[in-house]
Every structure is written in C-alpha cells, then in structure tokens.
C-alpha positions as CSV (number, residue, x, y, z in Angstrom):
1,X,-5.1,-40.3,81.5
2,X,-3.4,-38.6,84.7
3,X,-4.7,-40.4,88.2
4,X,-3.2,-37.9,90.8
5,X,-3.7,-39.5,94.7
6,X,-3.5,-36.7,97.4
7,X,-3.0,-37.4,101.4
8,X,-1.0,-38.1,104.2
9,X,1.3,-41.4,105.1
10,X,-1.5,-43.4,103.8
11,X,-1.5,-42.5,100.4
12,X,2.2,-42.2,100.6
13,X,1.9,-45.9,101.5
14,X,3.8,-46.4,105.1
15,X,3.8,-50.0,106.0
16,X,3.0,-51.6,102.7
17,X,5.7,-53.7,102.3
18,X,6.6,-52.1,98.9
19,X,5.5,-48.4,97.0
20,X,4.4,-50.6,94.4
21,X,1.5,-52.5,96.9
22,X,0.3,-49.3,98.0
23,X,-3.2,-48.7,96.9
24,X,-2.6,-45.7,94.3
25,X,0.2,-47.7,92.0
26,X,-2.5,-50.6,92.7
27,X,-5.3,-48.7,91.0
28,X,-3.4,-47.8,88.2
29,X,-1.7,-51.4,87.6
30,X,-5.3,-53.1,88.0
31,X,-6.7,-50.4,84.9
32,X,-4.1,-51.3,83.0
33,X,-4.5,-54.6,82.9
34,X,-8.4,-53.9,82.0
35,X,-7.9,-50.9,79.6
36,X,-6.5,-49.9,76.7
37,X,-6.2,-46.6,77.4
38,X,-2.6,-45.4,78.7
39,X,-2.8,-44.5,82.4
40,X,0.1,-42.1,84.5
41,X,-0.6,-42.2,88.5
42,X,1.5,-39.6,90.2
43,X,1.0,-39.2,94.1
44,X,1.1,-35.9,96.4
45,X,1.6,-36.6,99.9
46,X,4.0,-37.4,102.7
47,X,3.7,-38.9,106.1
48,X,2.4,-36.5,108.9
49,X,1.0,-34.5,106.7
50,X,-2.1,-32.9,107.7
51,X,-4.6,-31.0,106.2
52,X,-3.1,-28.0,106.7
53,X,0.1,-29.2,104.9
54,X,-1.7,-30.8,101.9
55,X,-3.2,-27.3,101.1
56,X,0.0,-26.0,101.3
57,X,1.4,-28.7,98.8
58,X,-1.7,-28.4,96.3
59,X,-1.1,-24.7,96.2
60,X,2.8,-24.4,95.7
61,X,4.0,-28.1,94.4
62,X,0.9,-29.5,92.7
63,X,-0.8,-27.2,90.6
64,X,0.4,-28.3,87.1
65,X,-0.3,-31.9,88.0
66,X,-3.8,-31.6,89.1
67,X,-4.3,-29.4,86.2
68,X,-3.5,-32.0,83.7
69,X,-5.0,-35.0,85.9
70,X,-8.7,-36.7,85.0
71,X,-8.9,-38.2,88.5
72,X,-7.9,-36.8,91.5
73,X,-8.7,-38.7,95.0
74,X,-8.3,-36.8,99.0
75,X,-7.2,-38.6,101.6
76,X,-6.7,-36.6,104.2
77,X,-8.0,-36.0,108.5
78,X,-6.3,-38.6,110.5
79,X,-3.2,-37.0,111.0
80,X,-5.5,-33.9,112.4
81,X,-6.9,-36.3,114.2
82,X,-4.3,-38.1,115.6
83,X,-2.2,-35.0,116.5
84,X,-5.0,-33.7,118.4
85,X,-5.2,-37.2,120.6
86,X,-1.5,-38.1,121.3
87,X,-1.1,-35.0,123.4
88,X,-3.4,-36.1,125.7
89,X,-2.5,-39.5,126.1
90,X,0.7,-39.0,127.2
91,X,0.5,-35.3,129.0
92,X,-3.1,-35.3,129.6
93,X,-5.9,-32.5,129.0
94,X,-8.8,-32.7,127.0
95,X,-9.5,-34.5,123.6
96,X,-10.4,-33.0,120.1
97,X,-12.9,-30.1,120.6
98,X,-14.9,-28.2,117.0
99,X,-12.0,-26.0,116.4
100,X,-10.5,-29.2,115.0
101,X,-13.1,-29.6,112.9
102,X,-13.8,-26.2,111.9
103,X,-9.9,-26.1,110.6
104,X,-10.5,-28.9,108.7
105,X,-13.5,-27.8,107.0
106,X,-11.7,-25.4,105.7
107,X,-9.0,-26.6,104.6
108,X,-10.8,-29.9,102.7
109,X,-13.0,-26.8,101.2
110,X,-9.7,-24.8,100.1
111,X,-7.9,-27.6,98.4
112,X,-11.0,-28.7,97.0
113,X,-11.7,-25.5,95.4
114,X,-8.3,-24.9,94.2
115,X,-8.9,-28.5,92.4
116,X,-11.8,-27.1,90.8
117,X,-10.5,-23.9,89.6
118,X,-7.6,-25.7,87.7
119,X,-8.7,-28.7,86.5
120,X,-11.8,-30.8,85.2
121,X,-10.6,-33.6,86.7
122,X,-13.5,-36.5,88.9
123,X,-12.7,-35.9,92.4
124,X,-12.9,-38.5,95.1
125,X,-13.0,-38.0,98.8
126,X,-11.9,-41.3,101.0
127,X,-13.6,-41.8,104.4
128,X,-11.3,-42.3,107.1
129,X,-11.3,-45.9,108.6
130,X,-11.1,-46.2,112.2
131,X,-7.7,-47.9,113.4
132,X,-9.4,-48.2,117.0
133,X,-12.6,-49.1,117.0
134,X,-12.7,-50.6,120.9
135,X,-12.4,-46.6,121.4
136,X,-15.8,-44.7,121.9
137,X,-14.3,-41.1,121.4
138,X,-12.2,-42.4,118.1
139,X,-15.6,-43.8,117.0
140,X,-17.3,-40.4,117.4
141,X,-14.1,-38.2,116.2
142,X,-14.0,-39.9,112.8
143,X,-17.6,-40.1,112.6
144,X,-17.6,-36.3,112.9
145,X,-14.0,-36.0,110.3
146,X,-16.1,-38.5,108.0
147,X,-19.4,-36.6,107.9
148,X,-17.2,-33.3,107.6
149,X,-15.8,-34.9,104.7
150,X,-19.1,-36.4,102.7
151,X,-20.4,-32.2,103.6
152,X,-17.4,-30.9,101.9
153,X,-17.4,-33.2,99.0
154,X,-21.1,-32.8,98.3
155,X,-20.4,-29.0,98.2
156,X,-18.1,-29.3,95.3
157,X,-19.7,-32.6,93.3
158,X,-17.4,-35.1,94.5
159,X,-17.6,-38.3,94.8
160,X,-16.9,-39.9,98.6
161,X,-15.4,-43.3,98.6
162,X,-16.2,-45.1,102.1
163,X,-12.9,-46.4,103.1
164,X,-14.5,-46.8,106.4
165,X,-16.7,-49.6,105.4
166,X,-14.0,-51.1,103.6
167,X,-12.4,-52.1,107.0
168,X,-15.2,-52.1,109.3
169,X,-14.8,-55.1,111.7
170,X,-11.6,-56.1,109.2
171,X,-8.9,-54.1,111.2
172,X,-7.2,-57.1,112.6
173,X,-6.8,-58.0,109.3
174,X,-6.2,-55.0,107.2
175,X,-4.0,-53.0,109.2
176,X,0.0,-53.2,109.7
177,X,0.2,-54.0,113.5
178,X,-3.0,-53.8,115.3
179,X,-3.5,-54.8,118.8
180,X,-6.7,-54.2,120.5
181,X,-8.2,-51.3,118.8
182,X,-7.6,-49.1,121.3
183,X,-7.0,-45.5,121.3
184,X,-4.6,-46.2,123.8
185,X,-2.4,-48.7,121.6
186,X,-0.5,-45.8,120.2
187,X,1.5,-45.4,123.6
188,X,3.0,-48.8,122.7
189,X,6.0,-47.4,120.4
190,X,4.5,-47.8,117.0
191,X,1.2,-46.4,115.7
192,X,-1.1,-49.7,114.9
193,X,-2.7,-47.2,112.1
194,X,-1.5,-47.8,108.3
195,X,-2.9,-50.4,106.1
196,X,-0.7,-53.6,105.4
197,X,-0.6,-55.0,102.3
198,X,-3.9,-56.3,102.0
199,X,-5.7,-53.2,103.6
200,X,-3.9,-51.1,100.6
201,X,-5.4,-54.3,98.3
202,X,-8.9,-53.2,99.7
203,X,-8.3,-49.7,99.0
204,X,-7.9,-50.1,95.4
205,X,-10.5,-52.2,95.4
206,X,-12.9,-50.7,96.4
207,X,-11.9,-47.1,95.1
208,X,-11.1,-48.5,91.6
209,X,-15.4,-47.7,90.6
210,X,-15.0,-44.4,91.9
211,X,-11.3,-43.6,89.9
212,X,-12.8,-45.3,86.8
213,X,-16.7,-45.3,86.9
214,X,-16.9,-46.4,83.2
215,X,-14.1,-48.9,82.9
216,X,-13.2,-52.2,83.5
217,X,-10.9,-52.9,86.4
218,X,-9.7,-56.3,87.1
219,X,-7.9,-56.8,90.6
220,X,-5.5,-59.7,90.9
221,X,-5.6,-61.0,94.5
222,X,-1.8,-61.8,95.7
C-alpha cells in the first residue's frame, strides 16, 4: 500500500519538532503498528505552496506516485488564503474578494481530476483549521475555502476530513506559537499558524478512519 499526502507547509510539517511527528509519517507508523499489511507514505508538498503550485507539482513531479498510491489526502487553501491577507495588513487595501475563491476552485478541481485520471487511489480532502479564530473575516474566509473544498470533493467522490473541528476552540493548544487568535498576530515576526506536535498528533488521528476506513489504527499518545 502507497499513502501519498499532498499540501503546503503543513503537510510538509513546519514546526513539528521532527519530520517524523508530522501527521503523514504519523499515519503511516500508527497502521503499521495495527496492520499487517506493508505500508509506503511518500509526501508532495513544500512550504508556501499554494494551490496554484500543488497543481503544478501533481502534473510534472507527482504523476507516477499518485498513480501507484491507494490513498491520496489534499491539504491545500491557507497559503491562498494567507497571501491574499498579509498584503493588506501591512500596506493596506481590501481583503480576499471571489476571485480568490474562484482560482481555487479550480485549481482543487484540476488536481483532483488529474488524481482521478491516473489512479484508483481513496482521496481525502482536509478542512482548513482556523489559526485565528478571535478574527471575524478569517472565520468567514475559511468558512468559504472549507465549503469550496467539501463542493469540490463531493464532485469527484472524495472523502473530506474536518481538520477544522479537530482544532476548534484547541488552537492554544494545538498550534506552534499562538497568541490571541488574531488575524493581526501575523505582523508579530512569525506566523502563529502550523500545528505543534500535538496538533500534527490530532491530524493523524483523526484522518487515520478516512486514510484506512477498514483497518485498525492504533495511536500511541507521546
């Protein structure tokens, strides 16, 4: 079995104190402590990457491993996001408007489809948790990315995985950093956004049922 985790600096696991306490090597240790069955994970994604440069790596680097994969999970939106809000913090001029959106709809449908047309593999779309939830527009803005998201995935029969309930009223907790949940937090040097090491716990977690629907997982707490 191939377990191939697409997505930005999450997935690539920034701030977890090690790559192997990010969530996707956590998946795959937790089913092999439960399973038989040989499991390889393999991971496509980089920090900053947005939507727009997944697509680009599913196309041109990652076609022969998604095409031997049985699991393939998208995380992917809050670096669209994100982009889209640090200009006006610091220069000022208006937030996110639909283009944003509408550029991300297509590009969650393009590498979506090109999973489909080379593999069999599950696919699983992760919700994006909200790093600032004292923020009224970053509530709405990944409300609307999430909702995109669940749209898309229904479209081509995947599965969504709600990372955002994972960490609702948990971000103190779960993420590497946090202050006050404010949008404005991310003028302060460093971005209070990535998971720490027992946010990427959570992750695997609760993706682990949606990776492996019909196997066993067992999850050591550290």
């Amino acid at each position: 079995m191939i377990y191939t985790a697409l997505g930005d600096s999450i997935t690539f696991g920034d701030n977890a104190s090690s790559p192997r306490l990010a969530y996707p090597h956590l998946a795959v240790t937790a089913y092999q402590r439960s399973n038989p069955r040989t499991i390889k994970g393999y991971v496509l994604a980089r920090s900053g990457w947005t939507s727009s440069n997944l697509l680009d790596a599913v196309l041109w680097q990652g076609s022969e491993m998604i095409k031997r994969s049985s699991v393939v999970s998208v995380w992917i939106g809050g670096v669209d996001l994100a982009n889209a809000a640090i200009t006006p913090l610091v220069n000022g001029g208006p937030f996110p408007n639909m283009e944003l959106l509408l550029q991300f709809r297509r590009n969650l449908s393009a590498i979506l489809r090109q999973i489909r047309k080379t593999s069999s593999a599950r696919i699983v779309c992760c919700t994006q948790y909200n790093p600032f939830p004292s923020s009224s527009i970053a509530v709405e803005w990944i409300g609307r990315l999430n909702h995109t998201t669940q749209g898309i995935a229904a479209a081509y029969d995947a599965k969504v995985a709600p990372a955002h309930k994972w960490f609702e009223g948990k971000q103190a907790e779960l993420i590497d950093g946090y202050r006050e949940g404010q949008l404005e937090d991310i003028l302060g040097g460093t971005l209070p956004i990535h998971p720490n090491d027992r946010g990427h716990r959570v992750i695997a977690n609760g993706l682990a049922p949606y990776l492996f629907p019909k196997s066993k997982v067992s999850s050591k707490k550290k």
